[in-house]
C-alpha positions as CSV (number, residue, x, y, z in Angstrom):
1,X,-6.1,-29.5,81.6
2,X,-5.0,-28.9,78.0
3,X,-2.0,-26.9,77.3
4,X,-2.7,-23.2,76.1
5,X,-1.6,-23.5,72.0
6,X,-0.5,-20.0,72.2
7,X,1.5,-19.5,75.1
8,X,3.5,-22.4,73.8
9,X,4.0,-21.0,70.9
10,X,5.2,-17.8,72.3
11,X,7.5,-18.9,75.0
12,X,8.6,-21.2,71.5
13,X,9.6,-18.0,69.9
14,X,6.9,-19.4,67.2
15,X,4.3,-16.9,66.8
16,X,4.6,-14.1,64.5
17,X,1.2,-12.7,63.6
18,X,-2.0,-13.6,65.1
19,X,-5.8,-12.4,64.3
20,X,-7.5,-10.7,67.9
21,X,-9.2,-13.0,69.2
22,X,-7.8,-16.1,68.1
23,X,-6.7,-17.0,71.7
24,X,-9.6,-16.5,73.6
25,X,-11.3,-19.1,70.9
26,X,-8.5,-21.7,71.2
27,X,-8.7,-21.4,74.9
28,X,-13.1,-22.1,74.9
29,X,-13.5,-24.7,71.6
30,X,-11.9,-27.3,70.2
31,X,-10.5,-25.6,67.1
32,X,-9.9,-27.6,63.7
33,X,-6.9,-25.7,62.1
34,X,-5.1,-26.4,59.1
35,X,-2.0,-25.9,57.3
36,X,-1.1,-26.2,53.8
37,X,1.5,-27.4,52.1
38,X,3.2,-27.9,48.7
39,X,3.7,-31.2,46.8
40,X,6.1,-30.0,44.4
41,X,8.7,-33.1,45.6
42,X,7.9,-36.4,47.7
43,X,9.9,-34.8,50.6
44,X,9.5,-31.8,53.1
45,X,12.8,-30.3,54.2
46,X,13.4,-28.8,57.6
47,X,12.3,-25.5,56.3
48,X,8.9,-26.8,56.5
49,X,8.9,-28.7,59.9
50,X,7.8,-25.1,61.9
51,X,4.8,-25.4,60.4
52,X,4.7,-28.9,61.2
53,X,6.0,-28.8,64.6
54,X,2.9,-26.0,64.9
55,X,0.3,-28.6,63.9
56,X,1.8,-31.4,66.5
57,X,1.7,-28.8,69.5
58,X,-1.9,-28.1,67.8
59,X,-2.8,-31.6,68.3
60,X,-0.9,-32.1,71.4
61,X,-3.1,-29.0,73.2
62,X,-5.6,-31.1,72.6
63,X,-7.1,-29.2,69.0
64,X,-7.7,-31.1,65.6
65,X,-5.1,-30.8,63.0
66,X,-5.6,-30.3,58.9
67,X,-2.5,-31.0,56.6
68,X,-3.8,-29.7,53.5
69,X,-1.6,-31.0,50.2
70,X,-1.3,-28.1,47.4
71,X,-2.7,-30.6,44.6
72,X,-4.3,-27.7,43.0
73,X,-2.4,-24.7,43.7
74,X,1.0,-27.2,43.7
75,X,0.0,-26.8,39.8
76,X,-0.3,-23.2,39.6
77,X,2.5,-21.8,42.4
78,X,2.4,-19.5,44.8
79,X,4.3,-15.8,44.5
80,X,4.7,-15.4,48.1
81,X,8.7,-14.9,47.6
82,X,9.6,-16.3,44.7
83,X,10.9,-14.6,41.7
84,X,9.7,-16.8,39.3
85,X,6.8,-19.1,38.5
86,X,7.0,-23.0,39.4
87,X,6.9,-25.8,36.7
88,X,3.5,-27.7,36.8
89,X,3.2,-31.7,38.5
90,X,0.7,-33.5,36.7
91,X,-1.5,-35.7,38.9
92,X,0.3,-38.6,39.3
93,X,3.1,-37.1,40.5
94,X,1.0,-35.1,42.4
95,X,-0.4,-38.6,44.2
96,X,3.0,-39.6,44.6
97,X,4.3,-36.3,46.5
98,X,1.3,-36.2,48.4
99,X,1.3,-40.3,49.8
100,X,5.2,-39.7,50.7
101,X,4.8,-36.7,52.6
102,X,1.8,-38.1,54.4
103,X,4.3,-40.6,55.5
104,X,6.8,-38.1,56.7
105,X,4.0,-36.4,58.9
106,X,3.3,-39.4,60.3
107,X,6.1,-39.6,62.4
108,X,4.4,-35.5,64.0
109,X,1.0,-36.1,64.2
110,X,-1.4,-38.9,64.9
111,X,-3.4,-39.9,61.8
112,X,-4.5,-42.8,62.8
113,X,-6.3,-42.6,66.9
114,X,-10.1,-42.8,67.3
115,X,-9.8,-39.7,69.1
116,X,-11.8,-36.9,67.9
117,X,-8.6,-34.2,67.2
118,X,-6.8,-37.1,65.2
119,X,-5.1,-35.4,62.4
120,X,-6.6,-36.0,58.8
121,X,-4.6,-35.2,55.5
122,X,-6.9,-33.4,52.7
123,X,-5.7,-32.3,49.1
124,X,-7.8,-29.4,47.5
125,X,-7.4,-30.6,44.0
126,X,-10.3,-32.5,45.2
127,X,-12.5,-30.1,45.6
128,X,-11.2,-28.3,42.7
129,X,-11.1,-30.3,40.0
130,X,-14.6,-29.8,39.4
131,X,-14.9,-26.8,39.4
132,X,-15.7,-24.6,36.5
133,X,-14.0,-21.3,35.9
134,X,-17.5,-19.8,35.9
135,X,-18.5,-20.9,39.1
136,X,-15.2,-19.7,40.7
137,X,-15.9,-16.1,38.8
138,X,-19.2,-16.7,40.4
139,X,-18.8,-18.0,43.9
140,X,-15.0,-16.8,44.7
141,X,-14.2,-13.7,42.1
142,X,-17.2,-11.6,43.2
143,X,-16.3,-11.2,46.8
144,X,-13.2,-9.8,46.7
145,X,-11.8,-6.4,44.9
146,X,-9.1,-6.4,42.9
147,X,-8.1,-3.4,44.9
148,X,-7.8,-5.7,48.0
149,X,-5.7,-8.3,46.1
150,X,-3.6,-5.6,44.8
151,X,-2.8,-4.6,48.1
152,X,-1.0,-7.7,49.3
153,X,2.6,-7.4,50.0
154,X,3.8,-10.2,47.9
155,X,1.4,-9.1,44.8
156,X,3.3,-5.2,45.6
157,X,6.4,-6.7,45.5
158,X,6.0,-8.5,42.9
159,X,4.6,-6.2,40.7
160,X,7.5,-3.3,42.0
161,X,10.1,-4.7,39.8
162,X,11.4,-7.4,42.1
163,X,10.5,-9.7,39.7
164,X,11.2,-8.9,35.9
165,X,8.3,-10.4,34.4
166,X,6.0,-9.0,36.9
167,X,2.6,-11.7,38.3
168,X,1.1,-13.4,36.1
169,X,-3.1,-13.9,36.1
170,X,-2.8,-17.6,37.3
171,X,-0.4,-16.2,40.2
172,X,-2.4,-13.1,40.8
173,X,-5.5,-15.6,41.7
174,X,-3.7,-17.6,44.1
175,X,-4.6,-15.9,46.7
176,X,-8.3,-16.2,45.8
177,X,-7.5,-20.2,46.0
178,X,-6.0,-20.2,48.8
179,X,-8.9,-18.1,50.0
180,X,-10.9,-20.6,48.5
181,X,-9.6,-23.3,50.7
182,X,-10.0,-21.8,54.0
183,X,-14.0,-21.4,53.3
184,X,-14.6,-24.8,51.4
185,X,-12.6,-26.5,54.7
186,X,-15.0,-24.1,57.3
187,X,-18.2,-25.4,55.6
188,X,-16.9,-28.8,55.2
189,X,-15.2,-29.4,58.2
190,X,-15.7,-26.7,60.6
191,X,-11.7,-25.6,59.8
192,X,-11.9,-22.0,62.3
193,X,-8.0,-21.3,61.8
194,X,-5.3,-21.2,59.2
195,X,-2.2,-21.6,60.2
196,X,1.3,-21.0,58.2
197,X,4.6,-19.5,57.7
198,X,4.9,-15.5,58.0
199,X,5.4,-14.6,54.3
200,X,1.4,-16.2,53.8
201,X,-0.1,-13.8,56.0
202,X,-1.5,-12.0,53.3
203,X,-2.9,-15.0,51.5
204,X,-4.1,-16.1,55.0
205,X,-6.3,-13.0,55.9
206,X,-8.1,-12.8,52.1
207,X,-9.6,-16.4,53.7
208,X,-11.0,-14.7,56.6
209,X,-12.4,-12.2,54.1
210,X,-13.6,-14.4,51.7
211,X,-15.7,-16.1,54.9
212,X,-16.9,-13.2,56.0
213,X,-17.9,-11.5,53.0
214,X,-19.3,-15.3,52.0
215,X,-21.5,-15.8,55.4
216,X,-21.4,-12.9,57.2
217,X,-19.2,-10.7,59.5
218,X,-20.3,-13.8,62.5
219,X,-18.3,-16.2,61.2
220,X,-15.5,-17.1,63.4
221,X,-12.3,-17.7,61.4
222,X,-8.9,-17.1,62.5
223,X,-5.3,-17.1,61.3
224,X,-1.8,-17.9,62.9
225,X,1.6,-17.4,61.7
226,X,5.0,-18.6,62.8
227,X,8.2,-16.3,61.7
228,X,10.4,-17.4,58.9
229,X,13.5,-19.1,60.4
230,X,16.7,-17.4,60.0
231,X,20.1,-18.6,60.6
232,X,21.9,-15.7,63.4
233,X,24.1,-14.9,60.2
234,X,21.2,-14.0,58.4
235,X,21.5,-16.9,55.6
236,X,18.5,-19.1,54.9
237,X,17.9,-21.7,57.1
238,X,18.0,-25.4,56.3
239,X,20.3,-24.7,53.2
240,X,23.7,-25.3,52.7
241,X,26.1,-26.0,50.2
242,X,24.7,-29.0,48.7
243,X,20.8,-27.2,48.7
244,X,18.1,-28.0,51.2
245,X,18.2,-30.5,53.6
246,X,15.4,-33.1,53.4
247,X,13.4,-35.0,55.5
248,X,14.0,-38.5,53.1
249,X,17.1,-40.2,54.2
250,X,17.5,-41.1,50.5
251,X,18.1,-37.2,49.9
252,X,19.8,-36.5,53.0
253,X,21.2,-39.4,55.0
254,X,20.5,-39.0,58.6
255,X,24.0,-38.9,59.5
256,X,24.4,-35.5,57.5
257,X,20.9,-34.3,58.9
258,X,22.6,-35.1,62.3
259,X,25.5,-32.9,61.4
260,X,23.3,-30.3,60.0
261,X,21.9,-29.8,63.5
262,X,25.0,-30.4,65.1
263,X,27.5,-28.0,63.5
264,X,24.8,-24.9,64.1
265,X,25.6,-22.1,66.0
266,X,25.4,-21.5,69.9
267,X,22.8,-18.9,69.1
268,X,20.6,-20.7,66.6
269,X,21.0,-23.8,69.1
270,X,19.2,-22.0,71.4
271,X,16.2,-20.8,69.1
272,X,16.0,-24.1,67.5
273,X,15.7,-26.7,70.3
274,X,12.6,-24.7,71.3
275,X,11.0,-24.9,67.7
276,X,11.8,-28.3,66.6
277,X,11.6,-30.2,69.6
278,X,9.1,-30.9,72.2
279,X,11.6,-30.4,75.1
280,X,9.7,-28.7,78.0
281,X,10.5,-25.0,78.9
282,X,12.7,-26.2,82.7
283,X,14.1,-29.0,80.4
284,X,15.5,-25.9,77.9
285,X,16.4,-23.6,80.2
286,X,18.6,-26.1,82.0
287,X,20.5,-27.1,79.0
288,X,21.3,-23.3,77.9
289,X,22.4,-22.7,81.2
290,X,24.4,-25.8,81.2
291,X,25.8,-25.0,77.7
292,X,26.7,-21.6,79.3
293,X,29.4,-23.1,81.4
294,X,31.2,-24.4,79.0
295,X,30.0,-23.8,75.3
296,X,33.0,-26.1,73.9
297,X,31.2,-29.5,75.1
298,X,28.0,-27.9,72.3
299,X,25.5,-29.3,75.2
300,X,22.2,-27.8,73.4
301,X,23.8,-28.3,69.5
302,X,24.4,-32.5,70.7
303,X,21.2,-32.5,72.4
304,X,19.0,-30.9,69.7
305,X,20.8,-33.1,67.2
306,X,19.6,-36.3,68.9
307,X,16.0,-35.0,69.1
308,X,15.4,-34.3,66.1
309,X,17.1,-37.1,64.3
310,X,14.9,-39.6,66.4
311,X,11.9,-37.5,65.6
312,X,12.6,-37.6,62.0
313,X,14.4,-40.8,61.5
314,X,14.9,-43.1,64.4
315,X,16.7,-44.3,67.4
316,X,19.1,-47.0,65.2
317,X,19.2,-43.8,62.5
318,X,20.5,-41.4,65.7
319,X,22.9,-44.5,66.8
320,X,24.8,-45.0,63.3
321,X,25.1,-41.4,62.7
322,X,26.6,-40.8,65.9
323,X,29.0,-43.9,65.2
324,X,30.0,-42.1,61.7
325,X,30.8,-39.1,63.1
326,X,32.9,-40.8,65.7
327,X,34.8,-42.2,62.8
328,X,36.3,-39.1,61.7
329,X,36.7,-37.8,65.1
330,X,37.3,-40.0,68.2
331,X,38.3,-44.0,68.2
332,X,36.5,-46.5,65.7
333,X,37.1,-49.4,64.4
334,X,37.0,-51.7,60.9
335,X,33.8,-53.4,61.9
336,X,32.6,-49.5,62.3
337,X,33.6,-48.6,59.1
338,X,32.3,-51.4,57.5
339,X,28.5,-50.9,59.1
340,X,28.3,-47.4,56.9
341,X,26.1,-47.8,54.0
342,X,27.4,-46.2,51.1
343,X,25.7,-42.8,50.9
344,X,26.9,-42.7,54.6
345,X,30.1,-43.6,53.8
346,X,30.1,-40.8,51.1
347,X,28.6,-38.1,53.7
348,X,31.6,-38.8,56.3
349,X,34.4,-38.6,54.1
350,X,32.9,-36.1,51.6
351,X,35.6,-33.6,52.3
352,X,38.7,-35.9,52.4
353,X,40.7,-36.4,49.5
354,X,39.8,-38.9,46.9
355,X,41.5,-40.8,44.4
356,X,40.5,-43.8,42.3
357,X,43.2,-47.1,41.7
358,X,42.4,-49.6,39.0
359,X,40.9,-53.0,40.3
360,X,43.3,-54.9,37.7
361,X,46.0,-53.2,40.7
362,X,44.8,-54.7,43.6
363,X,47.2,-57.8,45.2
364,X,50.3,-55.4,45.0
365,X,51.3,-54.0,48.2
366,X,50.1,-51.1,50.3
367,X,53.2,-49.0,49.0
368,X,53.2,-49.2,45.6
369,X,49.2,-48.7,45.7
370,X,49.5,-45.7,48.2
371,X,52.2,-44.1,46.1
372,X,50.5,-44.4,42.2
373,X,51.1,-41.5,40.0
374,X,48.7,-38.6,40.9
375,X,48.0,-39.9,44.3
376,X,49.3,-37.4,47.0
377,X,48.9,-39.2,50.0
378,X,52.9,-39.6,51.2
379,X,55.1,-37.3,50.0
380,X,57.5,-40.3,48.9
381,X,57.5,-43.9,49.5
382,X,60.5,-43.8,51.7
383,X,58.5,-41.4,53.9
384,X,55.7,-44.0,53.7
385,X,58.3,-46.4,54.8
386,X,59.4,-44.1,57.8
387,X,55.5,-43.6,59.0
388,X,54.7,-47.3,58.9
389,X,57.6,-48.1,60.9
390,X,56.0,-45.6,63.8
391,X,52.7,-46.9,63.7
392,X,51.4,-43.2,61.8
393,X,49.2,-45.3,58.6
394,X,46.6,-47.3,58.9
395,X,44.2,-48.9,56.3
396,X,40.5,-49.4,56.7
397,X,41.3,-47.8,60.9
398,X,43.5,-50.6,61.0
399,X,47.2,-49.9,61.5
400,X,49.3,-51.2,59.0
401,X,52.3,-54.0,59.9
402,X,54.0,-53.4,57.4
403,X,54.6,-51.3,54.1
404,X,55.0,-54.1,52.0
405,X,51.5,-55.9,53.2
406,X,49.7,-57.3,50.6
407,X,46.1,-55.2,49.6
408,X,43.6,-57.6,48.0
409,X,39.6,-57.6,47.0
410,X,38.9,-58.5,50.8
411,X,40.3,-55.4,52.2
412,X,37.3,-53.5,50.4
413,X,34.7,-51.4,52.0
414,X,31.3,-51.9,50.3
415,X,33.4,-54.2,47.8
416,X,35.1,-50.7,46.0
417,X,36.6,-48.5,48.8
418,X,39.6,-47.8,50.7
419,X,40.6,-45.8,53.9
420,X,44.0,-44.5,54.1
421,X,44.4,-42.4,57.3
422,X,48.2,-40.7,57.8
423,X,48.6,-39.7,61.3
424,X,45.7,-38.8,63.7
425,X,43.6,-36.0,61.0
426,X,44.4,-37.0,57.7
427,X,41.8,-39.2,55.2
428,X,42.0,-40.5,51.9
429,X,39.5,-42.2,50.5
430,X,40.3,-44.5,47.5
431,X,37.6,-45.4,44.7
432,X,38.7,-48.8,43.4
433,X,37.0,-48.4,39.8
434,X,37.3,-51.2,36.6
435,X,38.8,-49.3,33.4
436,X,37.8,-49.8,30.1
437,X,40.5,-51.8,27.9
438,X,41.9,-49.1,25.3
439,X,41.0,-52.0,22.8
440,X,37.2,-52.4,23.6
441,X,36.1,-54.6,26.4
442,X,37.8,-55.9,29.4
């Protein structure tokens, strides 16, 4: 027997607002659903995976699954909280976005099975691209009062000074698009339910009205909402102080995506394991309980870290971030430092010192190099002597024999980096750069 989509949601802590009825119809048909999303850059971010993790347990309950890419209302931009308008794609870039983050969704929902709920991927520019402003005045515009739109929370706020330069029209129709797409996606593929992130409800429910207002109060159309993730602080999930943290391991290498997850807080551990992963309810409750015991071994953060890296990345990906986080922390060695790629590399040591030494340097010895003007790694080189001696330096996480060794091109990490560790805690990471010849060329 199926599971039931919205008990799983609830127990989740995924369900904000849902349309009466919308259960008992999900519990007698099998319900297409759909959820859009925008294709302003080739890459979700985590902030959008509860909608996606939504569409997976969609699919996994045994329902059909729409993604629907924002070709068409990606150009125009959506006021639902934002203060200002977005810039418009043009269609290529469009394509682009939309192919990439097809691929990303891959790795959630089956595109590809002969079974009737596979998920399919649909882009409304297609269906408006054609279509004249006339006909939309015609077949859209005439159904739904300005007094409705007006009504909408994110029009009220919008137009209540949140926003200096109040809605625009484009803005103020979006909701008729969006509208737009729930009825074109009910006639042409039997879509019965929208799904999405709370702040859309009101763009969500002027679909149901368009339908019934379009073919009648009988037509069965329903909409589903998950609550906007928080962080326990009350900050913005999925942010931090480098922005957002993407899905693309060319934007965010999987070894910071691990420690995203990994560094959260016992509190949001415990909401997110439920909402991005697909850990069974006695599988949850024993880790919190375990984690209970003794929250310094971060049971639920290290578990949920390694779920979701897998999900998004992949085993090897979960492997080599765990490796480059036991660099910095626990025993490692050269040949552990040297599998890093270099944005990894980067990530581990992003908050170490760094300092950069002239190639033309390299072949002098470890304590003239270590010691170069500006450099404050030893407080002297007679102190670097002293730690040498006792076995406190090492280079590359090997511990230097002797002060006066020789440092040549061969020692280099990724052919232009160095790893001076002092003691047990303390990095330096050394940039070997070419400078320019005052006279010209090298």
């Amino acid at each position: 027997m199926a599971k039931n989509f919205v008990e799983e949601l609830k127990w989740r802590g995924m369900l904000a607002q849902i349309m009466p009825g919308t259960e008992e119809y999900l519990n007698t048909h099998m319900v297409s659903a759909y959820l859009g999303t925008d294709p302003t850059a080739d890459s979700l971010h985590i902030g959008h995976l509860c909608g996606i993790m939504m569409l997976r347990h969609l699919q996994r309950c045994g329902h059909k699954p729409y993604l629907l890419v924002g070709g068409a209302t990606g150009m125009i931009g959506d006021p639902s909280g934002k203060s200002q308008e977005r810039n418009l794609l043009d269609s290529e870039t469009l394509y682009h976005n939309q192919e990439a983050i097809k691929k990303q969704v891959s790795k959630f929902l089956d595109f590809d099975g002969n079974e009737p709920n596979k998920a399919e991927l649909v882009n409304n520019y297609d269906w408006m691209k054609d279509f004249t402003f006339l006909d939309f005045a015609r077949v859209v515009g005439k159904h739904i009062t300005v007094n409705y739109m007006m009504a909408k929370d994110s029009v009220q706020k919008r137009l209540n000074g949140e926003a200096r330069d109040g809605l625009s029209f484009t803005e103020f129709t979006y909701q008729l698009l969006q509208g737009y797409d729930f009825l074109y996606q009910y006639e042409k593929y039997g879509v019965r339910l929208q799904l999405g992130g709370n702040d859309q409800w009101g763009n969500m429910t002027t679909g149901t009205e368009l339908i019934h207002r379009t073919l009648g109060n009988d037509a069965e159309c329903f909409c589903l909402t998950c609550p906007l993730i928080t962080k326990a602080d009350g900050k913005k999930f999925g942010k931090t102080e480098s922005g957002n943290i993407w899905l693309d391991r060319n934007r965010t290498t999987p070894y910071a995506f691990y420690q995203f997850w990994l560094n959260v807080s016992d509190d949001d551990a415990e909401k997110y394991i439920k909402i991005f992963t697909d850990l069974d309810k006695d599988t949850i409750d024993a880790l919190v309980e375990e984690h209970k015991q003794d929250p310094g071994r971060r049971v639920l953060q290290k578990r949920l870290a390694e779920e979701v890296t897998i999900m998004v990345h992949s085993q090897e990906d979960l492997d080599m971030a765990i490796a480059a986080s036991n660099i910095l922390f626990g025993k490692a060695t050269k040949e552990n430092l040297a599998q890093l790629d270099e944005a990894t590399l980067n990530d581990v040591f992003a908050n170490v010192p760094h300092y950069d030494l002239d190639k033309n340097l390299l072949g002098g010895t470890a304590v003239d190099l270590f010691n170069q003007e500006g450099m404050q790694i030893f407080p002297s080189k007679s102190e670097m002597r002293k730690l040498v001696k006792g076995g406190g330096v090492s280079l590359n996480k090997e511990k230097l024999a002797a002060f006066d060794q020789v440092v040549t091109a061969d020692d280099l990490i990724d052919g232009k980096y160095l790893l001076v560790q002092k003691g047990k805690k303390n990095y330096f990471l050394i940039t070997v750069v070419t400078t320019q010849h005052p006279y010209g060329h090298e």
